[in-house]
MITORRO-235171 format. One line per field, with one value per residue (C-alpha): residue number from 1; residue in three letters; x, y, z. Coordinates in pm, 1 decimal. Example, Ala and Ser with C-alpha at 12.3 -4.5 7.8 and 13.67 -1.06 7.14 Angstrom:
residues 2
num: (1 | 2)
residuo: (ALA | SER)
x: (1230.0 | 1367.0)
y: (-450.0 | -106.0)
z: (780.0 | 714.0)
END
This chain:
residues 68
num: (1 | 2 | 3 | 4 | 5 | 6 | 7 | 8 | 9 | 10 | 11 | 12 | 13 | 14 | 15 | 16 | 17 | 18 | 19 | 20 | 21 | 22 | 23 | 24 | 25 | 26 | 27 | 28 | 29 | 30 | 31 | 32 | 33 | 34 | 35 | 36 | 37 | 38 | 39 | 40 | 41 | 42 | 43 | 44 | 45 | 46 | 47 | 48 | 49 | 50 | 51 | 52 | 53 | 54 | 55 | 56 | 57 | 58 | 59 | 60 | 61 | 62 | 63 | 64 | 65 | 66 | 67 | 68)
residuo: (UNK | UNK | UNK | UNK | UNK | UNK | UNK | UNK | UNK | UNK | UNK | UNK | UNK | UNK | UNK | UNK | UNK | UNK | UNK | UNK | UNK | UNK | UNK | UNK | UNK | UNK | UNK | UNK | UNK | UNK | UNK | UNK | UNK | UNK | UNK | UNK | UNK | UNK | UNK | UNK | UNK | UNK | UNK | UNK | UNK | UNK | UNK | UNK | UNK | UNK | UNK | UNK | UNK | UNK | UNK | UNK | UNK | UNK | UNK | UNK | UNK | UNK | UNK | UNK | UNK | UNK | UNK | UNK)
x: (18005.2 | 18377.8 | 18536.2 | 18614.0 | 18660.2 | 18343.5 | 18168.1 | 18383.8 | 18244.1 | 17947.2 | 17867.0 | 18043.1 | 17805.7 | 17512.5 | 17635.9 | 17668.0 | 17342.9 | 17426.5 | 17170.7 | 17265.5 | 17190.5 | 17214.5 | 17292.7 | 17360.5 | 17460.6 | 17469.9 | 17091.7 | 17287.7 | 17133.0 | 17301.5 | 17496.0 | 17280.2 | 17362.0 | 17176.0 | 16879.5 | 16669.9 | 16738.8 | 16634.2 | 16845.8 | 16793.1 | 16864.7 | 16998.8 | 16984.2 | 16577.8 | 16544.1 | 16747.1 | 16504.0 | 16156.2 | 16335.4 | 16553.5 | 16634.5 | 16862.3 | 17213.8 | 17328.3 | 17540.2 | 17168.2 | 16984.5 | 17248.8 | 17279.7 | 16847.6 | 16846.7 | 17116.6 | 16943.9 | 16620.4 | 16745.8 | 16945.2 | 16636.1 | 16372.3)
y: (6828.8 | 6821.3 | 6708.5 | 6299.5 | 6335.7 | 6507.9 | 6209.2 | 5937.6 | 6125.4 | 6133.1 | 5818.7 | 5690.5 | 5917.1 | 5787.6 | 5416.3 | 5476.2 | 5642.5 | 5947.3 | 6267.3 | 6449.2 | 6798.4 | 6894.8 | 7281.8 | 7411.4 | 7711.7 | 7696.1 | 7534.7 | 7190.0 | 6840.5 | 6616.3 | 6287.2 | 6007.0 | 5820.2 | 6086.5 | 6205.4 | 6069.8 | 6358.7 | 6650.2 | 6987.9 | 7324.3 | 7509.9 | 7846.8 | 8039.9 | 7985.6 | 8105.6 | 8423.2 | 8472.7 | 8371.2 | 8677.0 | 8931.4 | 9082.5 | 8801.6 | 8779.6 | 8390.9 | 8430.6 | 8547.9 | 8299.7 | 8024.3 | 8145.6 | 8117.8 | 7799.1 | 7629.2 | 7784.8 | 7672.6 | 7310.9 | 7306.6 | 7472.8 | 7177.4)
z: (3450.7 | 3319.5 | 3631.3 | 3636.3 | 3990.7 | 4080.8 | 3895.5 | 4105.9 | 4431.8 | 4277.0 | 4227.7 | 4529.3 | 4726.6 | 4498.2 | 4615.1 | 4972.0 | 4970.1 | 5135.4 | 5039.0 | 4726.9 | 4649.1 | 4272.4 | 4184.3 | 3818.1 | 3783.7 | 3427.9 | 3386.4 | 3282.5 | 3290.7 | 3556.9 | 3471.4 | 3298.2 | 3662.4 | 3908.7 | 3639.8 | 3884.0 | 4171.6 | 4109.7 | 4066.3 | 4162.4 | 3827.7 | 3979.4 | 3626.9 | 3666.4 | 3937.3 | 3848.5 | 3563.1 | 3792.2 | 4029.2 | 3871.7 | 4159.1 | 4276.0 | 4190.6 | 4095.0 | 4438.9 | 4645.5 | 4469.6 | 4544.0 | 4908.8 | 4903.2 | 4755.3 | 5019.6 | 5341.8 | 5203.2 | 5176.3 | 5508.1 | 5688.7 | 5532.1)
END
C-alpha cells in the first residue's frame, strides 16, 4: 500500500489486462483503482483457522489459486 512503484505495476498490469491476484497480509483495502478484484485477506483466514500460521495460510491460499 506504501510503495509508488507497486501502484505503477499495478496499474500497468490492471491496463494490460493481465490476471491480478490481491493478498493482504495486514486485512487492508486495495487501491481505489483495483476495488473491483477481490483480495484474499490472509489475517481472516488465520482467525476462520487458528491453526495456520500467516506463512501456511499464505502458502494455502497461493496453491489454491495456482491449482483453480
Amino acid at each position: 500500500m506504501s510503495s509508488h512503484f507497486c501502484s505503477f505495476e499495478v496499474g500497468m498490469a490492471s491496463a494490460l489486462q493481465k490476471p491480478l491476484i490481491l493478498i493482504s497480509l495486514y486485512g487492508s483495502m486495495p487501491h481505489v483503482f483495483i476495488q473491483h478484484l477481490q483480495a484474499i485477506d490472509l489475517p481472516r483466514i488465520v482467525r476462520q483457522k487458528p491453526w495456520l500460521s500467516i506463512e501456511d495460510a499464505l502458502l494455502d491460499e497461493l496453491l489454491r489459486v495456482l491449482s483453480s
